[in-house]
N, C-alpha and C positions, 0 to 999 in steps of 0.2 A: 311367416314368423313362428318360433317356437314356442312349445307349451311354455316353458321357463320364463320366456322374459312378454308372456302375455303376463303372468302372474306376478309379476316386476312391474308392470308399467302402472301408470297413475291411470287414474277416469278423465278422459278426454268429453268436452262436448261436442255434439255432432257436430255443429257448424263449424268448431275450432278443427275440429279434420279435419271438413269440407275445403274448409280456408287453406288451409296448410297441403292437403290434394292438389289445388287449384294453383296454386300460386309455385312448389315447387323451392326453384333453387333462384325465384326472381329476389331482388333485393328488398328486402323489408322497409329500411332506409328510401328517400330521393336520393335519386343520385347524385353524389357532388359534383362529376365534371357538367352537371346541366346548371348548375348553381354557380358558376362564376361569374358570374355577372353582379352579383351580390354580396363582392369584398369588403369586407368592413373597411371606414375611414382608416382603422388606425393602422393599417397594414404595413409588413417590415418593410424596411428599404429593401432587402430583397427578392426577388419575383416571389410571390406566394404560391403554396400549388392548389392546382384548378381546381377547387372545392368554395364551396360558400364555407362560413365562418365557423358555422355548426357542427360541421364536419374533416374541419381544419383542425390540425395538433402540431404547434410550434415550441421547443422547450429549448431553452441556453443552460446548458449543465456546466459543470467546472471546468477552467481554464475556458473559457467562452466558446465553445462549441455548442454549435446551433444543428437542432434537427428538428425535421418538418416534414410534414406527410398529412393524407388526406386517410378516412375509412369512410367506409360503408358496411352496413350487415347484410348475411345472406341468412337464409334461412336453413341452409342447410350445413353449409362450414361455418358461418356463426362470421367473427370476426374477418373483415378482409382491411390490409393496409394496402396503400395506392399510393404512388409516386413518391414512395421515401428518398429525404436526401439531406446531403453531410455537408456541414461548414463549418471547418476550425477555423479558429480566431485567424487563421494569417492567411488565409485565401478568400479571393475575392467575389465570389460568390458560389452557391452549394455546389454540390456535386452530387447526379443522381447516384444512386444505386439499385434501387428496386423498383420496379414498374408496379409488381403485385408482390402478396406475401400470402397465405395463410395453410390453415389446416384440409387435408387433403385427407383423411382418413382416421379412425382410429377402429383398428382390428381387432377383435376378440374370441380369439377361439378356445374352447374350454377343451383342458385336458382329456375329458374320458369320453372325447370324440363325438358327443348325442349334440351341442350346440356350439353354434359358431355365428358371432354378429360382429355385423359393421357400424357401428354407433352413428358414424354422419350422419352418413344416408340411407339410417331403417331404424333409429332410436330416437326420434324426434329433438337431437340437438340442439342443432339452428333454432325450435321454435323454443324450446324449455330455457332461454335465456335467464339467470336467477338475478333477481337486485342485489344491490349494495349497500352495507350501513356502513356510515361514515368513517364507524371505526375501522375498517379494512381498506380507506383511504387515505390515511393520514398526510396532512398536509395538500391533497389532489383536490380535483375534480372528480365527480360521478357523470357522466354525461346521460342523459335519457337514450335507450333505443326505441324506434320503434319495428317489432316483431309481430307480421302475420301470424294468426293461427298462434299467438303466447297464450296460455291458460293465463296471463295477467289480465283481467280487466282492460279493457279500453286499450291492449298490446302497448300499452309506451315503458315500457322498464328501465328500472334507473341502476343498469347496467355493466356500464363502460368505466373504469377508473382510469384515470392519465395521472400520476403523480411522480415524482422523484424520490430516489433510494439510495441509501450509500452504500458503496459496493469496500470500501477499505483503501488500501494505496492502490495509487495509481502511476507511482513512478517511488524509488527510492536510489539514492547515491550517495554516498561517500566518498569526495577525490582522493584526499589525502589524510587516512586512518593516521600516521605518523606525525606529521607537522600541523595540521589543522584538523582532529578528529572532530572537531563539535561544528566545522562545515558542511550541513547536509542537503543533499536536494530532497525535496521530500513534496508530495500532494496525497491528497486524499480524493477518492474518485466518487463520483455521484452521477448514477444510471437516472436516464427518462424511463418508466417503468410504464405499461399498459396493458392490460387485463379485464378479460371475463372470467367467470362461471357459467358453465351451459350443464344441465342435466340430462344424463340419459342412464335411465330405468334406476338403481339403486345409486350407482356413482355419481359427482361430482366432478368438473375436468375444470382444472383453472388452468386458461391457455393465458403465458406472459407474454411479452416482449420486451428485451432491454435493449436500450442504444447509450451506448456509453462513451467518455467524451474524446474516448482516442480511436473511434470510429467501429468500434467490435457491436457486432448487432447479434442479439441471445435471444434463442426461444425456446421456453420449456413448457410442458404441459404436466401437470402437480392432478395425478389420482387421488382421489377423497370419497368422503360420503358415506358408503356402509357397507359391509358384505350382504350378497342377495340371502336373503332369508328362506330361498327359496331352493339354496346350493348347496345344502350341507347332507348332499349323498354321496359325497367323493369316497374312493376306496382307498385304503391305504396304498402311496406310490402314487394315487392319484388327489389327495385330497390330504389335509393337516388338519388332527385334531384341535376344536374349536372349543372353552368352555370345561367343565369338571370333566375329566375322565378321557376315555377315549371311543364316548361315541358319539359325537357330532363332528364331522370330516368336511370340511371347508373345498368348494371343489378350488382345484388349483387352475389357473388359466393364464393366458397372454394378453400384454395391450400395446399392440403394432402403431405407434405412434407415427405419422406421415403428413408433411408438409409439402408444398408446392409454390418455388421462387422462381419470380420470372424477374430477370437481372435487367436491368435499364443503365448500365455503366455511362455516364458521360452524356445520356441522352438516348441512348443506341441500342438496340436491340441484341444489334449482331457482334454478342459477344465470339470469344472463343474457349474452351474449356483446354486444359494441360494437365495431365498427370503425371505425378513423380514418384518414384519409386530409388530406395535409396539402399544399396545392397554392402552388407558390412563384410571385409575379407580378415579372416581373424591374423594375429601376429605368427612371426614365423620366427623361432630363436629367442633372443631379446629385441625385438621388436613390438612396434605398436600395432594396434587394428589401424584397418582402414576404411575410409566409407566412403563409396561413389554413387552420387547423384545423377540420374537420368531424367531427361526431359519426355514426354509423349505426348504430342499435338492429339487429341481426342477428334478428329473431323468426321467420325459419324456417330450417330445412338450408340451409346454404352447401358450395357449392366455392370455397377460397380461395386468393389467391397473393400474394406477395410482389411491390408495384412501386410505386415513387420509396421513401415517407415513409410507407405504408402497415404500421397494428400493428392487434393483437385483444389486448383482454381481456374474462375472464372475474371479469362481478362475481358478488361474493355481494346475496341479498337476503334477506340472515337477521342481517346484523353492520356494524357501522359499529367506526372507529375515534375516540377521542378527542376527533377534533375532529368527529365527526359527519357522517366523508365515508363514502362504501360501502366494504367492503373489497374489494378485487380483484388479480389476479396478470395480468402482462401474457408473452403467448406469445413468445419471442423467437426466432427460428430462426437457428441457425448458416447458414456458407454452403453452399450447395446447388445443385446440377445435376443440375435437374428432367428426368426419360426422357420424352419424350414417345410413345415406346413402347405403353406402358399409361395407363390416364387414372386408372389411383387411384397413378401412379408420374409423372404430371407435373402436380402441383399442391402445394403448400404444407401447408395447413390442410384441414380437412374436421371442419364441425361436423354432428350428427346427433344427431338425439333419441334416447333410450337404447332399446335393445333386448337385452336379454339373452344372445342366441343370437349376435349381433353382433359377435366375437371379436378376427377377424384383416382386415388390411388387404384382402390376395386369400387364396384358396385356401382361405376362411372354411370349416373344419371341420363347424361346425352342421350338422344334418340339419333340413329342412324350416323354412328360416329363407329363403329367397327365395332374392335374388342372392348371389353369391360374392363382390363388394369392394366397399369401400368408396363408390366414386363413383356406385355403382350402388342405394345405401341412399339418398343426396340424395335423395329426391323429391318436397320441398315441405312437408313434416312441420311443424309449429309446432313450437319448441323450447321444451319446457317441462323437460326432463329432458336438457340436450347432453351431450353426448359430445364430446371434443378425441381428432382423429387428426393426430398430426404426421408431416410425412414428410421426410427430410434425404436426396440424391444424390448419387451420386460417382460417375465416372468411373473406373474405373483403365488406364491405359496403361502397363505395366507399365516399368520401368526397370533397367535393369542393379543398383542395388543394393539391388533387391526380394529379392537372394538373397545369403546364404541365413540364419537366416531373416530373414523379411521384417518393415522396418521398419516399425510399428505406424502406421496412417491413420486418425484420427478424424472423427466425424461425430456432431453432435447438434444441442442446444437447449439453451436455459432457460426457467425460467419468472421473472419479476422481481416481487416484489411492490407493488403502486401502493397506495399509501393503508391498508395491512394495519397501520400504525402509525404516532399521531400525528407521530411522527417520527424519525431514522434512530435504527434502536435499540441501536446502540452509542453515545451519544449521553454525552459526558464530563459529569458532575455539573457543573459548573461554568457550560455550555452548557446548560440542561435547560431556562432560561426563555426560548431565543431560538427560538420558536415565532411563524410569519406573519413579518410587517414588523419588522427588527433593528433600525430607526433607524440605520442606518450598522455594522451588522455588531459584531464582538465588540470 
């Protein structure tokens, strides 16, 4: 570890290493799929997932769509969700999507080259879980965690928020502006939202998740907390004046945000991945552009990136919907600036057949599991079990009113659901027959 971010860190007690040594990347949490035998009476009609009650998260948001998912914490990626899954109001019961979700990394390399940390897994993360006051739950729950190796007392933190958010419309239509303008379709949408705070060295990192009720699953992680006190020898070109004048220079650095989804479609592991690439041929004369869309079956490891018109999704090939298309979620990546630094910190996407031991993006924990990151596991592998690692970058140049404390910076992705339902499943009674060709709309 560096001189810098010893002089960053808090005073640990010996034991709380010891513990946090010891224990590693084991779960802080029991584990819920050992707890099912322990469903509460009042369980939905249906199947609940394998977790006892305490570790269960079931929420019905607008237009009745139901999601449900189990966690557990780790000590070193913090938040993990487990067996996420989707039920709009007009199907008959959920529909997996995710087997696993969480945070796989978060890189930090400093501009002027003397320091570079991986917060997971070298900045006590996982154990630095921070509680919650209510007011940063409005309307939720706080759930207790309990964290090995927490500088909290007695490790049980009160943690975990699960509440709902309104996110704004969620659909809006007009049929007929001319003859009946003041008939409108209109909703207002409302996200299950859930959230930590975990500390490492000066920052804050508030890792979300939204699921929202027409199936889009968000996750962002919100920088906070304070500039290191300990960083303001940046040189110009490398550092932004901080404060009166121009001699305190804020060092400038990156935060390689990296997630790890392991897709459970339908029940099934054995997704398939597809990339599409959409090539625009411009007008010739008085004519128009044109845009043609290509398909590409992904069948082994990929390194992926983001350029022009280019997307990935992930089908199932265990489920169709309704009208008998595959179901699948399409990867959407917020914006990002890619390190080229590191090669598993300047790419995109990175699909990889499943491996167990295969944890973190770099600084991969595992004992006798190969390489250490991600870019390094690509080696040609047929993907018959992938793996999604997404990675979102950020720049920070610090700015005058980073202080004090500093305004919250986000960074993530979604996932969008493609074809997961015949059709948009808020979908007003009234509209429910206008599936395929409307004949001229409503």
């Amino acid at each position: 570890m560096h001189v810098k971010r010893l002089t960053r860190a808090r005073k640990r007690a010996s034991i709380a290493l010891a513990v946090t040594a010891l224990l590693g990347t084991a779960m802080a949490a029991a584990g819920p799929a050992g707890a099912a035998s322990k469903a509460s009476k009042d369980a939905p009609a249906a199947p609940a997932p394998a977790c006892s009650a305490d570790y269960r998260i079931e929420q019905t948001v607008d237009g009745g769509t139901t999601w449900r998912m189990c966690w557990h914490y780790n000590t070193n990626a913090g938040l993990v969700l487990d067996n996420i899954s989707y039920q709009p109001k007009n199907e008959p019961k959920p529909i997996p999507v995710l087997t696993s979700a969480r945070l796989a990394q978060v890189h930090v390399p400093y501009d002027d080259g003397e320091d570079e940390y991986q917060d997971i897994t070298g900045a006590s993360f996982g154990t630095d879980l921070l509680p919650l006051k209510p007011a940063e739950c409005p309307g939720g729950t706080i759930k207790t965690v309990k964290v090995a190796g927490s500088p909290i007392p007695g490790g049980k933190v009160k943690g975990l928020c699960t509440t709902t958010r309104a996110r704004g419309h969620a659909y809006r239509m007009t049929p007929d502006i001319y003859g009946n303008p003041n008939k409108i379709y209109q909703a207002q949408g409302k996200d299950l939202l859930i959230y930590t705070v975990n500390q490492a060295s000066w920052y804050e990192y508030i890792t979300e998740w939204r699921f929202s009720s027409d199936g889009t699953i968000t996750s962002n992680v919100g920088a906070t907390g304070s500039l290191s006190p300990s960083d303001y020898d940046g040189a110009d070109g490398q550092g932004w004046p901080i404060g009166k004048g121009a001699r305190d220079y804020a060092e400038s650095h990156s935060h390689n945000v990296s997630w790890r989804l392991n897709f459970g479609l339908d029940g099934s592991p054995k997704a398939k991945v597809e990339q599409y690439d959409s090539q625009v041929t411009p007008p010739t004369g008085n004519g128009k552009p044109k845009t043609k869309t290509t398909r590409t079956p992904v069948t082994k490891e990929l390194i992926g990136d983001v350029k022009g018109m280019r997307w990935w999704r992930m089908v199932s090939t265990a489920g169709k919907n309704k009208d008998g298309h595959p179901r699948s979620y399409e990867i959407v990546p917020g914006h990002s600036v890619k390190h080229p630094g590191r090669n598993y910190s300047n790419h995109d996407v990175y699909f990889t057949e499943y491996k167990k031991c295969e944890k973190y993006t770099s600084d991969n924990l595992s004992e006798n599991c190969g390489p250490k990151s991600v870019d390094k596991w690509v080696d040609g592998q047929t993907l018959k079990h992938p793996v999604t690692w997404v990675n979102i970058g950020f720049h920070h140049i610090a700015r005058d009113e980073d202080q004090q404390p500093m305004p919250v910076h986000w960074q993530g992705f979604s996932l969008a659901p493609r074809d997961v339902t015949a059709m948009n499943p808020l979908t007003p009674a009234d509209l429910a027959d206008q599936n395929g060709n409307t004949q001229g709309g409503s």
